[in-house]
N, C-alpha and C positions, 0 to 999 in steps of 0.2 A: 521712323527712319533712324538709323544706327549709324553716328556720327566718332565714334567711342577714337578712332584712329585721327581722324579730324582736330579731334577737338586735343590728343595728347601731343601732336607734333606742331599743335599750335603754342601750347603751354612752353615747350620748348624752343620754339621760334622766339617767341616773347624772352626768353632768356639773352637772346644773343641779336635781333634784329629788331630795331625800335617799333615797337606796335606790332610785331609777327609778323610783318610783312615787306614789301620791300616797295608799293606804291599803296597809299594810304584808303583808297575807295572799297580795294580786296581784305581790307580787317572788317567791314559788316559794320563798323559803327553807326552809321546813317540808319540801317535797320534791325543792327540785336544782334545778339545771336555768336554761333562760331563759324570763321568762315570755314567751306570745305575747301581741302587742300587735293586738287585735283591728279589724279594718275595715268591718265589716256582720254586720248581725244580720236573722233574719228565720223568723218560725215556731218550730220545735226547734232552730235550726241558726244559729251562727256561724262568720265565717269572716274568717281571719287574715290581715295582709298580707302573706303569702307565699302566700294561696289556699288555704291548707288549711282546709277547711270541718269542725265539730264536732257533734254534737248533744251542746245544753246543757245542764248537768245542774246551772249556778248561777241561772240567770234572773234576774245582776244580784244577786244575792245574794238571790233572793226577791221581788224586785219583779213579774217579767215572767209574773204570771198565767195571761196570757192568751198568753205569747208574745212573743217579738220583732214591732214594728211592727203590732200588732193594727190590724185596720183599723178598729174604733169608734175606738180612741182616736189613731191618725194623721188621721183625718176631720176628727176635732172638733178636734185639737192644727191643721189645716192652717186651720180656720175661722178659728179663736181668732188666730193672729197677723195678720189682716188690719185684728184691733182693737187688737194694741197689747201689748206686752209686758210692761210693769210700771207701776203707780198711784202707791206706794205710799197709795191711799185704798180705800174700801169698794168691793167690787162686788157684783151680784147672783150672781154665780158661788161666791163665798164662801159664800150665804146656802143654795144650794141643797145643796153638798156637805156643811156642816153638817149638815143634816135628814137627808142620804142616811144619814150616819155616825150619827146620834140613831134613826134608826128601825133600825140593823141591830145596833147593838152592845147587850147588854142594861143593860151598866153607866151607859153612858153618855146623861144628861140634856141638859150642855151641852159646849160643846168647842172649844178655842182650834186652832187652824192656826201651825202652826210651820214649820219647814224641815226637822232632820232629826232620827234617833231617838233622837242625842243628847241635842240641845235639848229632846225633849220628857219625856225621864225626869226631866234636869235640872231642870227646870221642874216637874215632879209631885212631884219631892222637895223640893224651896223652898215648892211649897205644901202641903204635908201637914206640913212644921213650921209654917209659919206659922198655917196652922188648926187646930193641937193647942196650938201655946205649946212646944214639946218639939224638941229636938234631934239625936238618933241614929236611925238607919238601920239595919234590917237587909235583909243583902242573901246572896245563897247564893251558893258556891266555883263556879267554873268557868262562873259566869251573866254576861252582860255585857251592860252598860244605857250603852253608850256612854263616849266618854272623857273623862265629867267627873271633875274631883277625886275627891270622896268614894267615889265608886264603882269607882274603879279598883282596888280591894283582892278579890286573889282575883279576878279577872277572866276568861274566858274569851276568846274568840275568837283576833284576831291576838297577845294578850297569851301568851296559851298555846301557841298553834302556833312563836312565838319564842323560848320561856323567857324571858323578860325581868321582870324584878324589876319589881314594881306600883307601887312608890312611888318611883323617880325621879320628881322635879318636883315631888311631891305634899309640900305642907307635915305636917309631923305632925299639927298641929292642925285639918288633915281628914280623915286618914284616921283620924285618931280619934273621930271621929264614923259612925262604920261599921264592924258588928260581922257579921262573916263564919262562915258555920257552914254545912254541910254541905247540899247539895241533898237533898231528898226523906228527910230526919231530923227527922222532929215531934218526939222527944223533946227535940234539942237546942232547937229553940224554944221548948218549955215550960219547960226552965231559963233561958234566957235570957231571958224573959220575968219570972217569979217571979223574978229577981236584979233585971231592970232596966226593968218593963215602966210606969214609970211617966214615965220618961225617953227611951222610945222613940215616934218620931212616924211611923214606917210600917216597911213591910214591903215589898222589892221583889222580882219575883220572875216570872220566864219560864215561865208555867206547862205549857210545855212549852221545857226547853233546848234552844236551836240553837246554843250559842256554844260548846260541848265536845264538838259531836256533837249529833246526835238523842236527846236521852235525856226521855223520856216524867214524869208526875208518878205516883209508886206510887200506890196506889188509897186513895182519902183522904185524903191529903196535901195537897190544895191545901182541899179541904173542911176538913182542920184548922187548915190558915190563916187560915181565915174564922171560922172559930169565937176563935179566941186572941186576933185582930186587933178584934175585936168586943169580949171580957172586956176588954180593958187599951185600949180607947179609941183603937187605934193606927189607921192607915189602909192600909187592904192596895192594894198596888198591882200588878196585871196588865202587865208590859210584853209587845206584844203586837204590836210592831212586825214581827215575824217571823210571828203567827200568826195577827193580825188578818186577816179575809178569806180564810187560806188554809186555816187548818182546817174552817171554815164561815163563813157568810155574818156571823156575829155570834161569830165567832172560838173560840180555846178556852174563852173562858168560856160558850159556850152551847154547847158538846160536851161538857163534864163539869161544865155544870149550878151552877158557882161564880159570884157575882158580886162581886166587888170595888166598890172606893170611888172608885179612879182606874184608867182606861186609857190607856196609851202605845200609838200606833199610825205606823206609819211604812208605805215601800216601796210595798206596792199599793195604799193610798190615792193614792200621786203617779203610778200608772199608770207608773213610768219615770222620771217627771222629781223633781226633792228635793222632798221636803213629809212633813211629818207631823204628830203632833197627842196634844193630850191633851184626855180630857175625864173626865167621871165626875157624882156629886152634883150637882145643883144648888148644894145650900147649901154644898160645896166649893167648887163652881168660881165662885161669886159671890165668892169672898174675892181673886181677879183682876182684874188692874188693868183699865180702871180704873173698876170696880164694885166693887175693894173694895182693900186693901193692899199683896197679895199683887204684886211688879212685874214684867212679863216684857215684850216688843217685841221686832220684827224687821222691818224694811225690807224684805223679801221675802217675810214670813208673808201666806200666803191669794195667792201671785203667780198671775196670769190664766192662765199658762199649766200650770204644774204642778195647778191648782184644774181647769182644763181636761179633762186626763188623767185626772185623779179621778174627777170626775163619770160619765165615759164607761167606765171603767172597774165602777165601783160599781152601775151603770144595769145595765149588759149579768149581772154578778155573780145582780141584782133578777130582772132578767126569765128570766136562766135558772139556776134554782137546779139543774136535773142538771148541771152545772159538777162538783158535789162528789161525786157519784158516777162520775162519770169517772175522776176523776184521783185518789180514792179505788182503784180499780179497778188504774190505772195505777200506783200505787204499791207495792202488793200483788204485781204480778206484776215489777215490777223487783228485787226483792227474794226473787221466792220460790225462787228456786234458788241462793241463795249457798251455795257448797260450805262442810262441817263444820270448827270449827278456826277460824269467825271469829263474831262476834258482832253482829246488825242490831237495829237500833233503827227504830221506825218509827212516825209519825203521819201520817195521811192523805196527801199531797203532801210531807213532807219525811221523811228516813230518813241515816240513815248506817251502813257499814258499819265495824266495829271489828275491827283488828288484835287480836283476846284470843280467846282459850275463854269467859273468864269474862260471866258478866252485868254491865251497865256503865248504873247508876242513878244517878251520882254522877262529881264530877272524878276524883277518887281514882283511881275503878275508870277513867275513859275514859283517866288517863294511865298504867296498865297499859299500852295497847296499842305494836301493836311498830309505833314510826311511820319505822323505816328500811322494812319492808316495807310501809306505805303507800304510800310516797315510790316504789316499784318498781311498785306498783298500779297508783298515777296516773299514772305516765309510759306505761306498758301502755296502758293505756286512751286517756290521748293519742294516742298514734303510731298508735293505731287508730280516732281520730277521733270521740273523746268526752273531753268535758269537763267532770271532777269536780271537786270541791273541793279547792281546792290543799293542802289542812291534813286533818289526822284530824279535826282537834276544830272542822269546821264542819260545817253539814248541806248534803246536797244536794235540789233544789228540781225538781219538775216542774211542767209547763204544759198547760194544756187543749189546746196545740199539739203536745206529744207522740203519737206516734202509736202504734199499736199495734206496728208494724214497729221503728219506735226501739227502744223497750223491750226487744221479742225478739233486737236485735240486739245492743245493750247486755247483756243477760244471756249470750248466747252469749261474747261478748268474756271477762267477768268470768269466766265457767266455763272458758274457754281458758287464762287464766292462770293460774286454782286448778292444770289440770292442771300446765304448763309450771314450774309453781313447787313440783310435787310433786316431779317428776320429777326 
């Protein structure tokens, strides 16, 4: 495979952009190599500036639901600049994606527009102390709510796939306001709750992990969050930027029946382009500015054209809800021949497969795995023109554009090298 253009615009990146990149998982560190620097996208399939075409297996990190270039949402994104790219004032485009997101999420009453799924955890956590009166955060190992201060502790995604120490930059006197305890361990909650639960102002929490891998909520687990969050007054909070829209139409929380006090929602709300959003309570989200004291802004929140994509994207979601039985379908069978000796994890459209034997419910267990024989995976798979997640510890994503052919050929690959790597 002929990388030659790849690999010079990368040498050049590195001159002028720390580590060649501009978010740290797409420099390949985790697993070797140069990353490709991609040129067009379209359906399953991206394709590099050296020509070497992929079928995708990040969709953008979970954004590209529908697919690279879906044609609702290029239609409407081609209509929309003919009126104008940015306000910064109200439009009616804000008004209606609001409602689209109010009528599909169950938690969610009212809900602000942000940019990304940073700002919007960031923001769900400013106002969950602000509407308790209370100060600390808890938050679970290997979960990752973006790179604000507090929440940098115990972190997953590109934090994990680099080993990198959590609290460079971070003052002490923020990560001490966030208390880290184990994914998918109710007991440890309920001590740490009866030690501090009068002093805690929420609970955050990926109710299914994508930042360590795919790793699912044990059975009751997120139901006991809602119960404890409930006794000590605290505010449980869904980030769901990852799962909002992709596990169902009205996210995980309406596939395992939980409903939370705040939702973080990011990715395929923007159809592609940055946006995201929190919303939740009424009488929560009325404590936001400026209806209430709570203060957040953004010169790009609610922008014409990422509100655009939205719409278009959430519409097509409405009108065809067998979306989720597809690509339910499509997931099940990418996964159902991974040879013995490795470990899959899997929620409807996102899955990862783990370098272990063992079962992998937790950080812990996901950094068991052997991530030198990852790193041999993903290159396998590249040079045979798929492209998985550069890291053990992210998930991989499909799309309604996947096709049944992908998949089988995809599988095929992945059982080529169980044998190649037996042997």
């Amino acid at each position: 495979m002929i990388t030659r253009q790849s690999e010079a615009l990368f040498a050049r990146a590195k001159e002028y952009i720390p580590g060649g990149v501009n978010s740290p998982v797409r420099a390949f560190r985790g697993v070797g190599g140069t990353p490709r620097f991609i040129a067009s996208g379209d359906g399953s399939r991206m394709t590099d500036v050296d020509a070497n075409e992929y079928i995708d297996y990040i969709c953008s990190w979970g954004p590209h639901l529908l697919g690279h270039r879906a044609k609702p949402i290029i239609d409407a994104l081609t209509a929309a600049l003919e009126l104008g790219t940015s306000f910064g004032a109200p439009t009616g485009r804000e008004v209606e994606l609001a409602e689209l997101i109010v009528a599909a999420v169950p938690s969610v009453e009212m809900v602000r527009l942000v940019n990304s799924g940073t700002e919007a955890c960031m923001s769900a956590i400013r106002l969950a102390r602000g509407y308790t009166g209370r100060d600390l955060t808890v938050k679970f190992e290997g979960c990752y709510h973006g790179h604000v201060d507090s929440l940098l502790v115990k972190a997953g995604s590109g934090v994990a796939t680099l080993s990198l120490p959590d609290t460079v930059g971070v003052p002490r006197a923020f990560s001490d306001t966030t208390i880290a305890i184990p994914f998918n361990d109710l007991d440890r909650v309920e001590t740490v709750f009866r030690e501090q639960g009068d002093k805690i102002a929420a609970v955050i929490v990926e109710p299914v992990a994508g930042n360590m891998g795919c790793v699912p909520p044990l059975p009751g687990y997120l139901q006991g969050l809602r119960r404890i969050t409930e006794q000590y007054g605290a505010v449980l909070i869904f980030d769901e930027v990852m799962t909002g829209f992709r596990l169902s139409r009205g996210g995980a929380q309406e596939l395992f029946g939980v409903t939370p006090d705040l939702t973080t929602l990011g990715k395929i709300i923007g159809g592609g382009l940055p946006m995201a959003a929190y919303g939740g309570r009424a009488e929560i989200m009325q404590k936001v500015a400026p209806a209430g004291p709570v203060y957040q802004a953004g010169t790009l929140s609610g922008n014409p054209l990422a509100v655009t994509a939205g719409i278009a994207v959430l519409q097509h979601i409405e009108a065809h809800p067998e979306i989720y039985e597809t690509l339910e379908q499509r997931g099940a069978d990418l996964v159902a021949d991974v040879p013995g000796g490795l470990t899959v994890n899997r929620v409807g459209s996102m899955a990862t497969i783990f370098f272990t034997t063992n079962p992998v419910r937790n950080y812990e267990e996901a950094k068991q795995s052997d991530t030198a024989q990852f790193g041999r995976f993903f290159h396998y798979l590249l040079g045979h023109g798929i492209y998985f997640p550069p890291s053990q510890f992210e998930a991989a994503f499909l799309s309604t554009a996947h096709t049944a052919d992908d998949v089988a050929y995809t599988r095929r690959v992945i059982a080529d090298f169980s044998r190649e790597a037996a042997a």
